[in-house]
N, C-alpha and C positions, 0 to 999 in steps of 0.2 A: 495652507495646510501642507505641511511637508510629504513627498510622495516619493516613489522610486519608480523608474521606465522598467520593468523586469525584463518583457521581452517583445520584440518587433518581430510583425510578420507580416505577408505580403500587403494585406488586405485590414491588417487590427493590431493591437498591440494591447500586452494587458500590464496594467497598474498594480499599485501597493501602497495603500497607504500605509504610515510610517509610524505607529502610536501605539501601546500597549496593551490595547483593548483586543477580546479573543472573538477570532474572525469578523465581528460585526461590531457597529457601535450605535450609540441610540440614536445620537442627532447625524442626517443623513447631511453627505458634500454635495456641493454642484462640480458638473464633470462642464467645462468649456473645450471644444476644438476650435480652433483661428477664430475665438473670441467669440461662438455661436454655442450657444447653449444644449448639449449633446444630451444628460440627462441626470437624475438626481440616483445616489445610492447609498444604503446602510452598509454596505460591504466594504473590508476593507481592499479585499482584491475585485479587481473587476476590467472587464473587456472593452474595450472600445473598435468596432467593427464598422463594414461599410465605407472605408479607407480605400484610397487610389495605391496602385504600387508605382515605386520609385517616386514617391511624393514627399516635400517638408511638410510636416505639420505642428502646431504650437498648440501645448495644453496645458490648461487651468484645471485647479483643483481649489473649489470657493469652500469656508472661508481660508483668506488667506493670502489668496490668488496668486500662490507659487507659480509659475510657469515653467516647461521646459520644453524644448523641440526633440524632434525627431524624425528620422527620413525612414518609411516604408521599405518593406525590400522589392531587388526588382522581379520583374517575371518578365518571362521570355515569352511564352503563350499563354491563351487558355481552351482547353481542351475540353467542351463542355461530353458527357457518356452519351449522351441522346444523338449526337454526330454520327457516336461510332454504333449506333444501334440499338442501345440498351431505351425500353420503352419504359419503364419504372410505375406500371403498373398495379404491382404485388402479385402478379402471376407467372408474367413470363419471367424466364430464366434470364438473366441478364448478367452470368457470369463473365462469357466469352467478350460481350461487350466492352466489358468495362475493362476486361484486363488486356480488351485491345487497346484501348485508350489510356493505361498504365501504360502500357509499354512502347505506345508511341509517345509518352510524354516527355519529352527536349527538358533539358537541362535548365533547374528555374523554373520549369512549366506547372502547370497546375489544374490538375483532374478533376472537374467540377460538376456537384451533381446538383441540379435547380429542383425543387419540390418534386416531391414524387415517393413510390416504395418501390425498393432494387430489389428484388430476392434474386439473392445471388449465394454461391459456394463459396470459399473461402477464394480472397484475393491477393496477390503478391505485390510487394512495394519492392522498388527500386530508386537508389540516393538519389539525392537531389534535384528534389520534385517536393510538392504541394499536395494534398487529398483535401476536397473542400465540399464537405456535406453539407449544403447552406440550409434556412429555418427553412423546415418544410417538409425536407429529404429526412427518407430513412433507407438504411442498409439492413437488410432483413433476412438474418441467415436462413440458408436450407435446410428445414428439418432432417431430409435425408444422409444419413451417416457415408450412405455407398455414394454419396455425390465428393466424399472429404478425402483428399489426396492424403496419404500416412507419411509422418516426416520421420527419419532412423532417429534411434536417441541420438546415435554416434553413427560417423560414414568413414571406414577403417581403410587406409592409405593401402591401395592394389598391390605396389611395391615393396611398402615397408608396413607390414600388418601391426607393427607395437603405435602405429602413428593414429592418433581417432580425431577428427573434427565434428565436437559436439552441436547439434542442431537445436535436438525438442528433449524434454525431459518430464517424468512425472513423479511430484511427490520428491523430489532433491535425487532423482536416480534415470540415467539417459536409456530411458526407455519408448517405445514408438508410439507417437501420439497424431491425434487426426491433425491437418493444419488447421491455420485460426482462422477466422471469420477477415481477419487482417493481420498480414501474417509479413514480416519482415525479417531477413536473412542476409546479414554481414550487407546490411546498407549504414551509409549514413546520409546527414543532413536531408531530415526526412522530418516535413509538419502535416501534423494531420488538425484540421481548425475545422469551427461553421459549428455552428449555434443547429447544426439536425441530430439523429440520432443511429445510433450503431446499436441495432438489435442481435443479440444471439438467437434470439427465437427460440432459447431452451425451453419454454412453458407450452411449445405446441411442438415436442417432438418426447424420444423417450430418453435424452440424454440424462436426467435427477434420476431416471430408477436402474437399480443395479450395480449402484453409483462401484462399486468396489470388485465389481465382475469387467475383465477387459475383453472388449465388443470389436475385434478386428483390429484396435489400437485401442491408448486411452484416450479420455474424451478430452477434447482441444480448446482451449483457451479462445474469447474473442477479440483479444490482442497480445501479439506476440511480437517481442524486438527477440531476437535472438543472434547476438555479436553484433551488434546496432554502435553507432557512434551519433552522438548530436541528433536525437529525436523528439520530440517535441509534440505535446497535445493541446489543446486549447477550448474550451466552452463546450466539445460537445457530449453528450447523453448517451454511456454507456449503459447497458441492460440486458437483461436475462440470458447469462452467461452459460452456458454449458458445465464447466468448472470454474476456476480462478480469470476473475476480468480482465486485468491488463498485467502482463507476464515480460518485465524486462529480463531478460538471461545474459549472462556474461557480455552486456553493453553498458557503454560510458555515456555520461553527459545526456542525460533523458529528463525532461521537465513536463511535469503534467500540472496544467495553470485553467484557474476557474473552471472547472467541470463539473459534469455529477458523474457516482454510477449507483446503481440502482439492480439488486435482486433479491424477489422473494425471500423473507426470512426464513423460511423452512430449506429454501433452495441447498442441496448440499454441494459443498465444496467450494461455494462460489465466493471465495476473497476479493476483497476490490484490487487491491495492486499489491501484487507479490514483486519486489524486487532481489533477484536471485542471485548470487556473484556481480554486483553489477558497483561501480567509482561513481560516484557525483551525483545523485537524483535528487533531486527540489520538487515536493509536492507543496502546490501555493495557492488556496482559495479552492481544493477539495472538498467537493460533498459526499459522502460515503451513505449507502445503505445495506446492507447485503445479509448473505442466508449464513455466514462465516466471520472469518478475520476479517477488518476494514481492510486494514497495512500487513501485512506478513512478511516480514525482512530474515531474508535466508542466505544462504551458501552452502548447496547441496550436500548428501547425503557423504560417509565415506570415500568411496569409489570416487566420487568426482573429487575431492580433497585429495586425495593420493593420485591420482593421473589428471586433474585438470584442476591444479588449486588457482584458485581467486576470491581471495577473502571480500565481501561486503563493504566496502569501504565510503562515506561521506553522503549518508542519507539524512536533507534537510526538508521538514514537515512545519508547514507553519500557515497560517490562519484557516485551519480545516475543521471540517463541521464531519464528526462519525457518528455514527446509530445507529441502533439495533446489531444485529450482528456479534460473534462471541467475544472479540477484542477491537479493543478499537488501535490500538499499536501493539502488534506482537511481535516479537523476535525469534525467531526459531518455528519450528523444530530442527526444522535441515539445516545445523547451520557448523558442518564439518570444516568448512575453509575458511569460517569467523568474521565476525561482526564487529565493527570497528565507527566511533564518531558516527553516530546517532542523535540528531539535533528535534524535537518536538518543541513546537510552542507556539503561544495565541493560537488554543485551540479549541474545541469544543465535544468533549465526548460526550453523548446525552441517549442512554437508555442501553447502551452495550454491556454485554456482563461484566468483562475485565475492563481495565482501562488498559494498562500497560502491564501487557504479558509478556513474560521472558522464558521461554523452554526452551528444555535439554534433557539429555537420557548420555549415561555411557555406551559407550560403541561409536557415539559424533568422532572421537579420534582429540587428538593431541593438539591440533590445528585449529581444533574448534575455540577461539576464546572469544566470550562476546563483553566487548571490554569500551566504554567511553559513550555512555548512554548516558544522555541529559533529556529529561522531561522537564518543561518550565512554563510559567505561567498557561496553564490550563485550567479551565473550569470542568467538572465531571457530574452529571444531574442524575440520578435514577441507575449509577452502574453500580452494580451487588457487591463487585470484589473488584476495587480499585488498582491496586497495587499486586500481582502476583508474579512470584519467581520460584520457577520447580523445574529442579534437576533428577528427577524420577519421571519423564513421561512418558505414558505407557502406549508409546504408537510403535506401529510398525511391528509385523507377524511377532517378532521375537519382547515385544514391548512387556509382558507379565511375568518374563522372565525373572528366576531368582539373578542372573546376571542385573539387570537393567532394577529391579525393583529393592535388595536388599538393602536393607535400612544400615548395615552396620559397617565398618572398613572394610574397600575393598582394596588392592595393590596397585598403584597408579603405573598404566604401562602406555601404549600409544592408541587404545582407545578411549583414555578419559578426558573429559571436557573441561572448561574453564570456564567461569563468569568474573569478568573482574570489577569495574565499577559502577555503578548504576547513581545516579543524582535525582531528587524528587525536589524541585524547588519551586517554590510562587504556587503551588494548586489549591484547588477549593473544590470538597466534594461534600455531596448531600445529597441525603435520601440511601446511605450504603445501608447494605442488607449485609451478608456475610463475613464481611472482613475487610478492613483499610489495607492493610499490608499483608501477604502471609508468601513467606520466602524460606523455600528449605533447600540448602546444597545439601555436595554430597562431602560426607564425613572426609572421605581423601583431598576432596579439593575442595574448601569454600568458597561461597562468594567471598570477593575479596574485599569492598565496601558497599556498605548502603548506606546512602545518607540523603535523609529528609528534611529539611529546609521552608520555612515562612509556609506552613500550609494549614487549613483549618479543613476538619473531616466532621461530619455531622450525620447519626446513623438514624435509619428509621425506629419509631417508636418500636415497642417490644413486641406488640399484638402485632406489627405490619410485617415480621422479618416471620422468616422462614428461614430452616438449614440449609446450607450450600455446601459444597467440597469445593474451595477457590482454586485448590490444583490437581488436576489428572494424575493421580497416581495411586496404586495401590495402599491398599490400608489406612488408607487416611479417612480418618471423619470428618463428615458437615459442619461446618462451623456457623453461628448466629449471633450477632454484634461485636466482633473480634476487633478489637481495637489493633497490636503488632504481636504477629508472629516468627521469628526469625529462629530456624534452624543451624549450625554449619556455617558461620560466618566468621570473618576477616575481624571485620569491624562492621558497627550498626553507627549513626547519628542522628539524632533527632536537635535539631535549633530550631527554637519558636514553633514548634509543633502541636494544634490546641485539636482535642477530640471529646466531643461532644456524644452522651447518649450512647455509649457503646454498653455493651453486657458486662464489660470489667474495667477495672479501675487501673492496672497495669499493663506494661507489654509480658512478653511471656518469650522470652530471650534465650535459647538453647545451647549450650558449646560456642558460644561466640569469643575470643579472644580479648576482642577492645570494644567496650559499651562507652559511650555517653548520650545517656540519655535526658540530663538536667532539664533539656530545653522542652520535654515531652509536656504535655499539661490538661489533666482530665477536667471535663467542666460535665 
């Protein structure tokens, strides 16, 4: 069976099988190391741990019995917390400890925590180093908010006051936020791995109420890359996050491979991985659950676009399982310095409302274009409104504005935004409630293509639906068995596209320029 190495680390390294099927397959492989039977899985990504560093090692993947080698990385020490003092009790404090033991970590070293619960305040990383919460371990934030050190959005040059070094931000705007439960700052070559868990402990503290009142700072992320290069997560269990889970900001080269995370559906705010201004990110063998977005792919607000632009560039998503939660792939809202090559596939969205949401609002700026969006072979089960794209959304204090909300031409100047291609090809969705597709630009700037590709959509019987509003914006009404709605568009395509069981028999196509629809087909 054909495989790929993805990626090596000190102690494991994690796999990819190589086949079309989305994230799981029926009939499970045998995993061999140096010819010993390690163990069997239905997944197509998956871990191999309890590895020597600086070791060869030879692996099979039955059937088939490809082989290929690979050498462990090496480490210089190991640095177990309980040396440095931290008793991992669940009681005591074990901040100090542990970040003793970060910071005497040698280069290649690796901070290891054996079974136990850390309650600890948030911790700082530093490059090139290991964190290794093995099965057993959990990290267990401090409910206490006065225990959270406050990061500046921005730290303004003594000398030269026009100069800012952006840190923490909330919501796409550099404003001051508590630090994170794991919080990292212009590091790189940084793994964080081990099969334990990283609790925010937001379900026994008062971080979900108020959620919109700021409490000394806002509330802090449970992981935070912030100017990060080459950071890397692997197998373990994020959960109850305070706001958004894992928070990459203006860092490159970030890979999060077989995880979960995990929060409350009610929880508010708590996205699974927002990645913010950030080059290269490969999410691979994600499990997503949360109170929010799964994905939330941004590039902050104005302000950061005109003084700190870095468009979103080269975000790859592939054999990830999302649910529950409001999107299972959003794009936007903050997405002022623009979204660029976006890759989804062999995926699984199952019970999220949207599948793949695309927002925008004028005032993103001129900068904003979110342009080279592939969605592909994905399966979609029980999500209401598969497909939405709205450029009216009504966030942010000024969001109900007749600026931001008017339906009718407004004059295109350096606050209006862009969508330009989006692609929906290989999907299968069943069980929609509200609508397949419902996409409204804005009159001044359309989306500039949508095109849907080999996909079959299958809506809930008529007694099961209920009305929805697939997109956030004013004046718009609930919709219930919508088969395409397209506003303010470029061009629309439909090839081989079969829709089953919807409330109407056509699309409902608005100001669009260039239709073809031939390939569209009601059953």
């Amino acid at each position: 069976m054909d495989f790929e190495i993805i990626a090596v680390f000190n102690r494991s390294v994690t796999i990819e099988r190589k086949n079309t099927e989305r994230f799981e397959t029926t009939d499970p492989c045998g995993i061999l190391i140096n010819g010993e039977v390690y163990a069997q899985t239905n997944r197509n990504v998956f871990t191999i741990d309890g590895l020597i560093p600086d070791t060869e090692y030879e692996i099979c993947v039955t059937p088939g019995n490809e082989k290929k080698s690979f050498r462990t990385k090496k480490e210089s020490y190991l640095l177990n917390v309980k040396a440095f003092g931290a008793k991992g009790d669940g009681v005591t404090a074990d901040t100090a400890a542990i970040q003793a033991a970060i910071m005497a970590c040698p280069a290649e070293g690796t901070v290891y925590f054996p079974a136990g619960t850390y309650f600890t305040g948030p911790l700082f990383m530093k490059s090139h180093m290991t964190l290794w919460v093995d099965e057993g371990a959990k990290l267990l934030g401090d409910p206490d908010r006065s225990h959270y050190p406050i990061l500046p959005g921005v730290v303004r040059n003594l000398y030269h006051n026009d100069e800012e070094y952006p840190i923490a931000s909330w919501e796409g705007n550099p404003l001051d936020s508590f630090a994170s439960l794991i919080t990292a700052i212009d590091v790189e070559d940084l793994d964080l791995v081990g099969r334990g868990t990283i609790d925010g402990n937001a379900d026994q503290s008062d971080w979900w109420e108020n959620v919109r009142v700021k409490r000394g700072a806002w509330r802090p992320k449970t992981v935070l890359f912030s100017g990060c290069r080459n950071v890397r997560m692997q197998s373990l269990l994020v959960r109850n996050s305070p706001a958004w889970t894992i928070h990459p900001y203006y860092s490159d080269h970030v890979q999060l491979l077989d995880m979960k995370i995990w929060n409350p559906e009610e929880a508010p705010n708590t996205d699974g991985v927002d990645p913010e201004s950030c080059r290269d990110v490969l999410m691979l063998g994600v499990q997503i659950s949360v109170g929010d977005d799964c994905v939330a792919i941004k590039s902050g607000k104005l302000y950061m676009a005109q003084y700190h632009l870095k468009e979103t560039d080269g975000i790859e998503i592939r054999n990830c399982l999302f649910e529950k939660g409001h999107g299972s792939v959003t794009v936007g809202s903050e997405v002022a310095g623009g979204v660029k090559n976006v890759h989804i596939s062999q995926c699984l969205f199952l019970g999220t409302d949207r599948g793949v949401r695309i927002k925008t609002r004028r005032g993103r700026g001129e900068r904003s274009v979110i342009t080279g969006m592939v969605f592909e072979n994905i399966r979609m089960e029980k999500v209401l409104m598969p497909v939405t794209v709205n450029m009216f959304y009504f966030c942010d204090p000024d969001g109900h504005t007749d600026y931001v909300q008017n339906q009718g031409y407004l004059p295109v100047d350096y606050r209006t935004p862009r969508i330009g291609t989006i692609e929906i090809k290989n999907v299968t969705c069943t069980d929609v409630n509200a609508s397949f597709v419902c996409a409204y630009g804005l009159p001044e700037a359309p989306i500039e293509k949508l095109t849907i590709e080999d996909t079959k959509v299958s809506f809930l019987p008529e007694e099961q639906r209920s009305p929805k509003c697939p997109i956030m914006m004013d004046h718009f009404e609930p919709m219930s068995g919508k088969s395409l709605f397209v506003r303010n568009a470029g061009e629309v395509v439909c090839r081989n596209v079969t829709i089953e069981g919807s409330a109407d028999r056509e699309p409902e196509v608005i100001h669009v320029e260039k239709q073809e629809l031939e390939g569209l087909k009601y059953i």
